[in-house]
C-alpha positions in Angstrom: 93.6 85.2 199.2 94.1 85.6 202.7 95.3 82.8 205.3 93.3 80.5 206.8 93.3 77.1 208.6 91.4 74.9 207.0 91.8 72.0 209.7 93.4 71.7 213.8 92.4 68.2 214.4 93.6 65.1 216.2 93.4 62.3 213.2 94.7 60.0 215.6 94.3 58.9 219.4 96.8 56.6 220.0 99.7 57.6 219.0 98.0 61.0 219.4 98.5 63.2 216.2 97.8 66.8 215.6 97.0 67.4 212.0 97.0 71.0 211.0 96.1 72.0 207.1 96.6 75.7 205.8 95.3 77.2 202.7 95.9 80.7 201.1 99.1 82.7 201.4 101.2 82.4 204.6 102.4 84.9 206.9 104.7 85.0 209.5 102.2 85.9 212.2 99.9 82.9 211.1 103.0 80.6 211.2 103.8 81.9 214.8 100.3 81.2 216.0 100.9 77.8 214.5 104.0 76.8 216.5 102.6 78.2 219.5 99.6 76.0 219.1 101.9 73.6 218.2 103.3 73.9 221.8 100.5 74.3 223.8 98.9 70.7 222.4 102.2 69.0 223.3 101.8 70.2 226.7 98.8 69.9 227.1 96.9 67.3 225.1 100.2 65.2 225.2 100.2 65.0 221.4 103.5 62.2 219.9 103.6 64.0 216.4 102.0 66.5 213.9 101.3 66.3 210.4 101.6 70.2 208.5 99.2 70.6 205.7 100.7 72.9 203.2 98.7 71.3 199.6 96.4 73.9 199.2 98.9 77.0 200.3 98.2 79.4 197.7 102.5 81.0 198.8 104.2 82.5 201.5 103.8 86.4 201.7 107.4 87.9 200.6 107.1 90.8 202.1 107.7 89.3 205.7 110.9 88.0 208.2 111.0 84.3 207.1 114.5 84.1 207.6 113.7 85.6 211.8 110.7 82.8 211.8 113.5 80.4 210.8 115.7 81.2 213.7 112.7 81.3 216.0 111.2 77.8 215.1 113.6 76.4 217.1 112.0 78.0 220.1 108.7 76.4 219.5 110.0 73.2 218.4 110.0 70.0 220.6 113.0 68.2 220.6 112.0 64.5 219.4 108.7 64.7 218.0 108.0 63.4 214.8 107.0 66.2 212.6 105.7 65.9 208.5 106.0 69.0 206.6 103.2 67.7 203.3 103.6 70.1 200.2 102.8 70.0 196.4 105.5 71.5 194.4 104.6 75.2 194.4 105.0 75.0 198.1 108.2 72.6 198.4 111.0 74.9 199.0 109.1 76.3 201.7 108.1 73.2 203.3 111.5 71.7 203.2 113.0 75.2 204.5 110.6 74.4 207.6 111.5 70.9 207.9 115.1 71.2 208.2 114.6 74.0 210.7 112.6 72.3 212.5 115.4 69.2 212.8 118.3 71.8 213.5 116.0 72.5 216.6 115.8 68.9 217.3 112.6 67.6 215.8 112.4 64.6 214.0 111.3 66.6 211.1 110.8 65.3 207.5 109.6 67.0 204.5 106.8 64.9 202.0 105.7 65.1 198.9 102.7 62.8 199.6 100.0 62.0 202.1 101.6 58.3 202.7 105.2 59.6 203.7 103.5 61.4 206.1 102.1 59.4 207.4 105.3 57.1 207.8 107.1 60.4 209.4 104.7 60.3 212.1 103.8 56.1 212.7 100.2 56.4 211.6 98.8 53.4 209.7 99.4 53.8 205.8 95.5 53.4 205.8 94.5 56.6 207.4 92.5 58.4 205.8 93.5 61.9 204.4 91.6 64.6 205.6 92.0 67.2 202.9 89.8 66.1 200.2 86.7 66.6 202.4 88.1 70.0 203.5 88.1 71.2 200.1 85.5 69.3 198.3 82.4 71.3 197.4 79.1 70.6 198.7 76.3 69.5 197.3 78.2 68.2 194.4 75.2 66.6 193.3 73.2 69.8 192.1 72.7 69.6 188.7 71.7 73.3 186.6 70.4 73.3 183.4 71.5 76.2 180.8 69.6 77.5 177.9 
């Protein structure tokens, strides 16, 4: 499967936080454009945190320079903004790899096994709502066949 976003959102206002989910497998260039983006909305939009979306990452693409991306995050990174790195197990090591990077560099940086210490990471509300579920539900799930 290849990479794709499946969100770049603000899910917040005030404080304003920039929500970014990725599905299929990872590479380094997509991760680069990722931080950059990353960058440009702290400049720009002002954003005071990010939440990275990494539940429905199908893996990270071996074949690439993830130990170069880990030396470059630090160039992309803001020092001092909070910064959740959300992953299932198949994707922890990863994630966590990221989020201690990403503190080395001077980001308040936490790696989360779940949508509410996320949320924590960055000082949203535990009552936000999570936007994944309606990025990956089907629709029309109310389409009923009938097979002989």
């Amino acid at each position: 499967m290849t990479r794709v976003n499946l969100a770049s959102q603000l899910i917040s206002q005030r404080p304003r936080i920039w929500y970014l989910a990725v599905g299929g497998i990872e590479t380094v260039h997509g991760a680069m454009g990722n931080l950059q983006e990353l960058q440009k909305r702290v400049e720009k939009e002002h954003i005071r945190g990010a939440l990275f979306d990494f539940r429905k990452l199908d893996g990270y693409d071996p074949q690439q320079d993830w130990e170069g991306f880990l030396r470059g995050l630090k160039a992309y990174t803001p020092h001092g903004l909070p910064l959740a790195w959300i992953a299932h197990s198949h994707g922890a090591n990863a994630a966590q790899q990221l989020a201690q990077a990403a503190q080395k560099a001077g980001a308040l940086s936490q790696f989360c096994l779940n949508w509410q210490a996320a949320l924590m990471t960055v000082g949203l509300p535990k009552n936000t709502p999570d936007p994944l579920p309606d990025l990956t539900s089907p629709q029309g799930d109310d389409d009923v066949f009938l097979l002989d």
